[in-house]
Residue, then its C-alpha position, 0 to 999 in steps of 0.5 A: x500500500x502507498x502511504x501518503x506521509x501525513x502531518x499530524x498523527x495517531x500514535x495508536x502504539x500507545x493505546x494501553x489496550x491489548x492486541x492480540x495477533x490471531x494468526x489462523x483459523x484456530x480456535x479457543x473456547x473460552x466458556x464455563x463447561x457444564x454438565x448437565x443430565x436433561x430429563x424430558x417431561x411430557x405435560x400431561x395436562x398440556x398439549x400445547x408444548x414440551x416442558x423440560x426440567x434441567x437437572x445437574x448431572x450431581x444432582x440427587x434427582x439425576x443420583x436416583x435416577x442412575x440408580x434405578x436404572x443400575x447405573x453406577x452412582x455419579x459422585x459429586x468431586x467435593x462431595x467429601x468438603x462441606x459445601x461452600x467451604x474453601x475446600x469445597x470450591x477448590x476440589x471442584x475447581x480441580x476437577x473442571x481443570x483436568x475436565x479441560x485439559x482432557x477435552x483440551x480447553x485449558x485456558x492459558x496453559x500452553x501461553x509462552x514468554x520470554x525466560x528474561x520476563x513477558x515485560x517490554x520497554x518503549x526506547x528510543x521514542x517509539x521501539x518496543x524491546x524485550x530481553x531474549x536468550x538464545x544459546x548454550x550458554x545462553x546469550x541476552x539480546x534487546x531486540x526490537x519487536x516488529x510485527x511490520x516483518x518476519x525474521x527473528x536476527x541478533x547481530x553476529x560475527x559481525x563484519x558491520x554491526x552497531x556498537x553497543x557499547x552506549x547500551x550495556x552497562x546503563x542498567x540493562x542486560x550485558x549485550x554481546x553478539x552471538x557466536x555459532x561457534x561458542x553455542x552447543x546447540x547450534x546448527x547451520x540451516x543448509x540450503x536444503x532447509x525448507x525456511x531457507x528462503x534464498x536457496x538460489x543464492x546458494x553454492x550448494x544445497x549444503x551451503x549455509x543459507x543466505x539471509x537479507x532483509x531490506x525495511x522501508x527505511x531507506x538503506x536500512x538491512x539486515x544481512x547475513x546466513x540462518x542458523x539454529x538454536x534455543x530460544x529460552x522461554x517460559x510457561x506463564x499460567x496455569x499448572x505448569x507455571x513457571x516451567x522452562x521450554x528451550x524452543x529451537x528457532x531459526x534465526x538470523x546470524x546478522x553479519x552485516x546491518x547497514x542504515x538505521x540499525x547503525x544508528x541506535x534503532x535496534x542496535x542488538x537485534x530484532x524480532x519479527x512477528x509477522x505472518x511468514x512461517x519463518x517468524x517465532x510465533x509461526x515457528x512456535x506453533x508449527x512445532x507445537x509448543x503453543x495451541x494457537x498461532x497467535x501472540x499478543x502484545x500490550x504497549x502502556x502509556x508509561x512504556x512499559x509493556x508485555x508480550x505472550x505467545x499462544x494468547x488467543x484474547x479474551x471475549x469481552x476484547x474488540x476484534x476486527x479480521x485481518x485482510x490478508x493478501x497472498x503475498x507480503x501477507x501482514x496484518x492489514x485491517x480495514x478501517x470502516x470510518x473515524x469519528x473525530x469529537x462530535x463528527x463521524x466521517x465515513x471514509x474507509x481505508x485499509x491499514x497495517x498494524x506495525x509495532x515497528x513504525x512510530x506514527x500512524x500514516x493515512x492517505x487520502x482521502x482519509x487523511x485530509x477528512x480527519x485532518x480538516x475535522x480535528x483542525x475545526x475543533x481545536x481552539x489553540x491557533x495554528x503553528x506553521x514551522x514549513x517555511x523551508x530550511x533545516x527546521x522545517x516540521x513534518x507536521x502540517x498541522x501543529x498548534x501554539x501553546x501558551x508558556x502558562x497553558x497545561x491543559x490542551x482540549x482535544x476531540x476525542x478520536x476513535x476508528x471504528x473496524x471492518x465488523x463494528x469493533x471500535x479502537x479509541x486513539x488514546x493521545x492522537x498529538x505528540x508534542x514538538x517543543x520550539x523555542x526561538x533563538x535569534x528570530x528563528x524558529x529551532x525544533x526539537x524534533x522526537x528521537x522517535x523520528x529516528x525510525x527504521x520501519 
C-alpha cells in the first residue's frame, strides 16, 4: 500500500489496550463447561408444548435416577468438603481443570514468554524491546519487536554491526553478539532447509543459507546466513507455571546491518512477528509448543509493556479480521470510518498494524477528512514551522501553546473496524517543543523520528 506521509498523527502504539495477533483459523473456547443430565417431561395436562426440567448431572434427582436404572452412582468431586467451604470450591475447581485439559480447553496453559520476563520497554521514542536468550550458554539480546516483518536476527560475527557499547552497562542486560561457534546447540540451516528462503543464492544445497532483509527505511538491512538454536522461554499460567521450554528457532546470524540499525534503532537485534512461517510465533506453533498461532502484545502509556505467545484474547476484547493478501501477507485491517469529537466521517481505508513504525500514516482521502475535522475543533491557533530550511516540521498541522497553558482540549478520536469493533486513539498529538533563538524558529524534533520501519 502507498502511504501518503501525513502531518499530524495517531500514535495508536500507545493505546494501553491489548492486541492480540490471531494468526489462523484456530480456535479457543473460552466458556464455563457444564454438565448437565436433561430429563424430558411430557405435560400431561398440556398439549400445547414440551416442558423440560434441567437437572445437574450431581444432582440427587439425576443420583436416583442412575440408580434405578443400575447405573453406577455419579459422585459429586467435593462431595467429601462441606459445601461452600474453601475446600469445597477448590476440589471442584480441580476437577473442571483436568475436565479441560482432557477435552483440551485449558485456558492459558500452553501461553509462552520470554525466560528474561513477558515485560517490554518503549526506547528510543517509539521501539518496543524485550530481553531474549538464545544459546548454550545462553546469550541476552534487546531486540526490537516488529510485527511490520518476519525474521527473528541478533547481530553476529559481525563484519558491520552497531556498537553497543552506549547500551550495556546503563542498567540493562550485558549485550554481546552471538557466536555459532561458542553455542552447543547450534546448527547451520543448509540450503536444503525448507525456511531457507534464498536457496538460489546458494553454492550448494549444503551451503549455509543466505539471509537479507531490506525495511522501508531507506538503506536500512539486515544481512547475513540462518542458523539454529534455543530460544529460552517460559510457561506463564496455569499448572505448569513457571516451567522452562528451550524452543529451537531459526534465526538470523546478522553479519552485516547497514542504515538505521547503525544508528541506535535496534542496535542488538530484532524480532519479527509477522505472518511468514519463518517468524517465532509461526515457528512456535508449527512445532507445537503453543495451541494457537497467535501472540499478543500490550504497549502502556508509561512504556512499559508485555508480550505472550499462544494468547488467543479474551471475549469481552474488540476484534476486527485481518485482510490478508497472498503475498507480503501482514496484518492489514480495514478501517470502516473515524469519528473525530462530535463528527463521524465515513471514509474507509485499509491499514497495517506495525509495532515497528512510530506514527500512524493515512492517505487520502482519509487523511485530509480527519485532518480538516480535528483542525475545526481545536481552539489553540495554528503553528506553521514549513517555511523551508533545516527546521522545517513534518507536521502540517501543529498548534501554539501558551508558556502558562497545561491543559490542551482535544476531540476525542476513535476508528471504528471492518465488523463494528471500535479502537479509541488514546493521545492522537505528540508534542514538538520550539523555542526561538535569534528570530528563528529551532525544533526539537522526537528521537522517535529516528525510525527504521
Amino acid at each position: 500500500m502507498a502511504l501518503h506521509a501525513p502531518n499530524i498523527l495517531l500514535p495508536l502504539h500507545a493505546s494501553p489496550y491489548v492486541v492480540s495477533m490471531a494468526r489462523s483459523s484456530s480456535h479457543s473456547y473460552r466458556a464455563l463447561v457444564f454438565a448437565v443430565a436433561v430429563v424430558a417431561l411430557l405435560a400431561a395436562g398440556d398439549a400445547s408444548g414440551l416442558g423440560f426440567d434441567i437437572h445437574h448431572r450431581y444432582s440427587p434427582v439425576v443420583q436416583r435416577w442412575a440408580e434405578e436404572r443400575g447405573h453406577a452412582s455419579l459422585r459429586w468431586p467435593a462431595d467429601a468438603a462441606v459445601q461452600g467451604s474453601p475446600a469445597y470450591y477448590s476440589a471442584l475447581s480441580r476437577h473442571d481443570h483436568a475436565l479441560f485439559v482432557r477435552r483440551r480447553l485449558a485456558q492459558g496453559d500452553d501461553l509462552l514468554t520470554f525466560a528474561d520476563g513477558n515485560a517490554t520497554f518503549e526506547l528510543d521514542g517509539s521501539l518496543h524491546y524485550a530481553e531474549v536468550a538464545v544459546g548454550t550458554p545462553n546469550t541476552t539480546f534487546l531486540v526490537a519487536l516488529d510485527t511490520g516483518s518476519d525474521l527473528f536476527w541478533v547481530p553476529c560475527d559481525c563484519k558491520q554491526c552497531a556498537p553497543i557499547t552506549n547500551v550495556t552497562g546503563q542498567g540493562g542486560p550485558d549485550l554481546r553478539p552471538y557466536n555459532p561457534a561458542q553455542s552447543s546447540t547450534s546448527k547451520t540451516v543448509t540450503c536444503d532447509h525448507g525456511l531457507c528462503e534464498q536457496p538460489n543464492a546458494c553454492v550448494t544445497r549444503n551451503s549455509s543459507c543466505p539471509y537479507t532483509v531490506q525495511y522501508v527505511s531507506d538503506n536500512t538491512s539486515s544481512s547475513g546466513v540462518l542458523v539454529e538454536d534455543v530460544l529460552y522461554l517460559t510457561r506463564e499460567r496455569g499448572a505448569v507455571a513457571s516451567t522452562a521450554v528451550q524452543a529451537p528457532v531459526v534465526f538470523g546470524c546478522g553479519q552485516v546491518q547497514t542504515g538505521a540499525f547503525l544508528n541506535g534503532a535496534a542496535a542488538d537485534g530484532l524480532m519479527g512477528l509477522g505472518m511468514d512461517k519463518l517468524s517465532v510465533p509461526s515457528i512456535l506453533a508449527s512445532s507445537g509448543l503453543v495451541k494457537s498461532d497467535s501472540f499478543s502484545m500490550c504497549f502502556s502509556r508509561d512504556g512499559i509493556g508485555r508480550i505472550n505467545f499462544g494468547d488467543t484474547g479474551s471475549r469481552d476484547q474488540a476484534e476486527t479480521p485481518f485482510v490478508v493478501r497472498r503475498t507480503l501477507p501482514t496484518y492489514n485491517i480495514s478501517v470502516t470510518s473515524m469519528d473525530v469529537g462530535s463528527s463521524t466521517l465515513p471514509v474507509g481505508f485499509s491499514a497495517v498494524v506495525d509495532s515497528g513504525t512510530s506514527f500512524t500514516y493515512l492517505n487520502d482521502p482519509a487523511y485530509t477528512a480527519f485532518t480538516t475535522s480535528f483542525n475545526s475543533q481545536v481552539s489553540e491557533r495554528r503553528a506553521n514551522f514549513n517555511s523551508g530550511g533545516s527546521n522545517s516540521s513534518t507536521f502540517e498541522y501543529c498548534y501554539h501553546l501558551r508558556s502558562d497553558q497545561t491543559t490542551v482540549d482535544l476531540p476525542v478520536v476513535s476508528l471504528t473496524t471492518k465488523g463494528g469493533a471500535v479502537f479509541p486513539v488514546t493521545l492522537p498529538v505528540v508534542p514538538i517543543f520550539a523555542q526561538l533563538s535569534n528570530g528563528e524558529v529551532k525544533i526539537d524534533r522526537p528521537k522517535s523520528w529516528n525510525k527504521y520501519h
